[in-house]
N, C-alpha and C positions, 0 to 999 in steps of 0.2 A: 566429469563433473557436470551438474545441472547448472543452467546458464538461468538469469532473469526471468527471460522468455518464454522458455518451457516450461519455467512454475508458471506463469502466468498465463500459457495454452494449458498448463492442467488446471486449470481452476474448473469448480462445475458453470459457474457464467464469467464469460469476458467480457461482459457489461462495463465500460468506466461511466461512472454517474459524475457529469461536472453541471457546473452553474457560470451562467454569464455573473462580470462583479459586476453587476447593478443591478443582481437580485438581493432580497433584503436578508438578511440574516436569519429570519421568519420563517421564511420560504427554503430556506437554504435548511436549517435545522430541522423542520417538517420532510423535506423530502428523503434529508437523511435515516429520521424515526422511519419514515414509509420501508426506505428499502434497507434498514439493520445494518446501516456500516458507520464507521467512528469521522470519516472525511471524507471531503470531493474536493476537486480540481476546480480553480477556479479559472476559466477559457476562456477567451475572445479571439472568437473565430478558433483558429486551429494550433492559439499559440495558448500555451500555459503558463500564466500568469501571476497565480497564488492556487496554495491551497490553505481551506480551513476545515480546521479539526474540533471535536470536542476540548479540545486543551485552550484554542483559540476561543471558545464560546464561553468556557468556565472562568477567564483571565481577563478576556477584552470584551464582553458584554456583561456578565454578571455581578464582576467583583468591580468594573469601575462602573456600574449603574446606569447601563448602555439602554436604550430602547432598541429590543430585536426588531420589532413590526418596522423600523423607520430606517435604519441604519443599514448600507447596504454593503455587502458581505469581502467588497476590495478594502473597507479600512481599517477591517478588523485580520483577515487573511494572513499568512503568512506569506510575502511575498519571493524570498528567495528559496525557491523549490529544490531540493539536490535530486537527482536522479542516477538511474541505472542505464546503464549501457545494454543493450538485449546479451551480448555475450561474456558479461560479468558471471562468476559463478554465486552462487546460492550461498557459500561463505564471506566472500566479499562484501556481498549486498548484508549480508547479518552485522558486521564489521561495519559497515558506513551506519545503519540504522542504531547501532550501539553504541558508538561512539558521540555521535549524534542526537543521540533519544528521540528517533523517529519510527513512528510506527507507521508510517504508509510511505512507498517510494517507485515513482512514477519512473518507467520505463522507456527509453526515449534513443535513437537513432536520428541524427542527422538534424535535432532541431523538430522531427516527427514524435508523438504520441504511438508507443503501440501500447502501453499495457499500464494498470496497475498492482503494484503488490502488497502484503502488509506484512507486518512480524509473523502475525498467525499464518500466512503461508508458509513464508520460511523454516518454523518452526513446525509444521506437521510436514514440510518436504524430506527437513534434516532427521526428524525422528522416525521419517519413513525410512531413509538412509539407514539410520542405525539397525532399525531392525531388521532390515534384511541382512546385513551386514552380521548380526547377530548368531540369526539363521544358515547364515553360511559359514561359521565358525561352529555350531551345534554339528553343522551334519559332518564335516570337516574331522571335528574331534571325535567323533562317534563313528567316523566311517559309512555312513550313512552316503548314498550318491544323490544328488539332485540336477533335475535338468534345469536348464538356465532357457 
């Protein structure tokens, strides 16, 4: 079974994009537009702190009449983070995130940061699963040999 970890060593970048909270909400939504992802970590120093999501920005700056430019990104934040353990498998984390209604879920050993994940990994990891999975049931029933 794939663990946290290795979905998140297969990613094409292991970049985790965070923000100190006393960046503004401004700053924090522009950099997310920059680099195309839906949430960041929010860090001081090495510990993680909050994250905030588009969910967080459409709920607690828009709909209660928030100024982005001014407001800085810890009061709006989700503060308690759930994460993964590096050797949880790829069902489990889909299980915590669905239960949950979370789409991004920070991977974490010892109180340390290694990694971030989203649904959308999970979800092209497991339908990679399947279809090879597939594939070996096609050559299997057909007699077909394939090497591994």
């Amino acid at each position: 079974m794939t663990t946290a970890l290795e979905i998140f060593k297969s990613k094409p970048s292991q970049e985790v994009i965070s923000v100190g909270p006393h960046t503004t909400v401004f700053e924090t939504v522009k950099l997310m537009a920059d680099k195309n992802i839906g949430a960041v970590l929010v860090m001081e120093g090495d510990a993680v702190v909050g994250i905030f999501s588009e969910r967080d920005y459409a709920r607690k700056i828009v709909l209660q009449e928030r100024a982005s430019q001014s407001t800085p990104v810890n009061q709006v934040m989700t503060p308690n983070v759930m994460f993964a353990g590096p050797h949880q498998t790829a069902e489990e984390c889909m299980a915590v995130m669905t239960q949950n209604r979370l789409r991004h879920l920070p991977v974490m050993e010892n109180g340390k940061l290694l990694g971030l994940i989203s649904i959308g990994d999970l979800v092209k990891h497991i339908i990679s699963d399947q279809q090879f999975l597939i594939e070996q049931l096609e050559h299997y029933i057909t007699g077909h040999r394939i090497e591994i």
